[in-house]
C-alpha positions as CSV (number, residue, x, y, z in Angstrom):
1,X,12.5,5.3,-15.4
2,X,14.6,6.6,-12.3
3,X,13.7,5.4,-8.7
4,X,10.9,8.1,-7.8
5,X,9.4,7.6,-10.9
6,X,8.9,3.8,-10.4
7,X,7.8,4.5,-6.8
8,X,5.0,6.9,-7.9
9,X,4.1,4.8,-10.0
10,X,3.7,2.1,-7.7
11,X,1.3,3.9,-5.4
12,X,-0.2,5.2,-8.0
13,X,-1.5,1.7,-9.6
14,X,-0.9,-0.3,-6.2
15,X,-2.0,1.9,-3.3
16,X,-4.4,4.8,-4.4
17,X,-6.2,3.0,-7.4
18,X,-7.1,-0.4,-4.7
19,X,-7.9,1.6,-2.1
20,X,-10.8,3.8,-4.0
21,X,-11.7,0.1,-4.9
22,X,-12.0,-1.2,-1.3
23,X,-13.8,3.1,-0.1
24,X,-15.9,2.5,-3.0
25,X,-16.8,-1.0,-2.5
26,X,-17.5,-0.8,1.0
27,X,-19.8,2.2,0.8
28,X,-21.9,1.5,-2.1
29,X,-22.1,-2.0,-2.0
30,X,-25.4,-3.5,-0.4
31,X,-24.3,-7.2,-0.4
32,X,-21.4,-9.3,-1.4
33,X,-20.5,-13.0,-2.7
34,X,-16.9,-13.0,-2.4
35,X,-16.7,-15.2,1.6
36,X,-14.3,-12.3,2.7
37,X,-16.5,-9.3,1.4
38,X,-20.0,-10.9,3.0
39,X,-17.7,-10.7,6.4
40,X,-16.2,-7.7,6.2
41,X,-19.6,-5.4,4.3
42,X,-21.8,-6.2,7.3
43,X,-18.8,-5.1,9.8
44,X,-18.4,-1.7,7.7
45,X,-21.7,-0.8,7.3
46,X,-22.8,0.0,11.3
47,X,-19.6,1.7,12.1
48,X,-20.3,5.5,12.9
49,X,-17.9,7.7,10.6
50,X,-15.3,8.4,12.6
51,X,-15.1,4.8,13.1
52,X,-15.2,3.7,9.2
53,X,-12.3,6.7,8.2
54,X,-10.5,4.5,11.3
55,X,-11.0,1.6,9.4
56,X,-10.3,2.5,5.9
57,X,-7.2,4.3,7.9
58,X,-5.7,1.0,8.6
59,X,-6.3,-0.3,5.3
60,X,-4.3,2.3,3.7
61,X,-1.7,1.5,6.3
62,X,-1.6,-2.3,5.3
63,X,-1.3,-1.5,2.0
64,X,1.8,0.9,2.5
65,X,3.5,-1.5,4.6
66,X,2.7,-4.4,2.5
67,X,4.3,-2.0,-1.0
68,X,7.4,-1.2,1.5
69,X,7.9,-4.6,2.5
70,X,7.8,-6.2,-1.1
71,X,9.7,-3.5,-2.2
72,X,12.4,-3.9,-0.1
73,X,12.3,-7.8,-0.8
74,X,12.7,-7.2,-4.6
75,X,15.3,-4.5,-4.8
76,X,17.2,-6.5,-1.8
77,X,17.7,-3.9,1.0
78,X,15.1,-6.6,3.3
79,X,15.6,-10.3,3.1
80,X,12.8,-12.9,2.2
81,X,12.7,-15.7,5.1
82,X,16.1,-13.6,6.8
83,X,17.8,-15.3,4.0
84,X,20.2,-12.2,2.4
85,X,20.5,-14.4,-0.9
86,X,17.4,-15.5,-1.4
87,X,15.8,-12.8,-3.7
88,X,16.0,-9.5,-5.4
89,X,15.4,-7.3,-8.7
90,X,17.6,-5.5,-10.6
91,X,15.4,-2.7,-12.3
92,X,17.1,-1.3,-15.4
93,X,17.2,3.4,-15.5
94,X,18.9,5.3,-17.5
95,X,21.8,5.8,-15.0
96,X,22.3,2.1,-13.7
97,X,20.4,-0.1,-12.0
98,X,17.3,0.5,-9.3
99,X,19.2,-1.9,-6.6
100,X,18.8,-1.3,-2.8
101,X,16.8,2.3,-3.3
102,X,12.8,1.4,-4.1
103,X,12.0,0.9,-0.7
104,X,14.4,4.0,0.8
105,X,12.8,5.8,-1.9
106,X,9.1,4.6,-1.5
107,X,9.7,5.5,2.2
108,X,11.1,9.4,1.6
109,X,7.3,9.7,-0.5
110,X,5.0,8.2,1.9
111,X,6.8,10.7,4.8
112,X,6.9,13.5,2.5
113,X,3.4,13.0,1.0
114,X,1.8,12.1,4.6
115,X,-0.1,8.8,2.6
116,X,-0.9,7.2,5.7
117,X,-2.4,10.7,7.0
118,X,-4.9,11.8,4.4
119,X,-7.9,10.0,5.5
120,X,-9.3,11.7,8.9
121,X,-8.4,10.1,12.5
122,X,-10.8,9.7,15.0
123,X,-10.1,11.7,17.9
């Protein structure tokens, strides 16, 4: 597995498959149990369109910058606590090592692919 392969992976299982959970959740579901569902259903559920693609907008923007930031802690191009030593991954390919690239290479996708645009802005 090179680098873009592990990345598209990644959004694949991490970012696209989660976020149909939370869309799909939030628009079918009449009640919840979890504490942080029942707050945020009732929230969801009288905002206009325009306002819930906002909202699911910002989730999908969470959840990229939350896969960028832990990939850069694990393949050590960001630090955990500022502290350079404190953590990172070496990811075995065929050609070496995946070491300082997921993140560069997760951000060249999300730029290229537009994730954080596909979901329509209120304007």
């Amino acid at each position: 597995m090179d680098a873009n392969e592990f990345v598209i992976g990644i959004k694949q299982s991490v970012i696209d498959r989660v976020f149909v959970y939370y869309e799909t959740t939030l628009e079918s579901s009449p009640s919840a149990t979890d504490p942080v569902w029942k707050g945020i259903l009732p929230l969801y559920k009288v905002l206009a369109n325009e306002e819930k693609a906002v909202f699911l907008q910002l989730v999908r923007l969470v959840q990229v910058n939350t896969v960028s930031h832990m990939l850069g802690i694990l393949d050590g191009s960001s630090y955990l606590n500022d502290k350079p030593e404190s953590s990172f991954l070496q990811l075995k390919q065929k050609k070496g090592l995946l070491t300082g690239i997921c993140r560069i290479c997760f951000l060249r996708w999300k730029k290229k692919n537009n994730w954080c645009n596909k979901i329509p802005v209120c304007r």
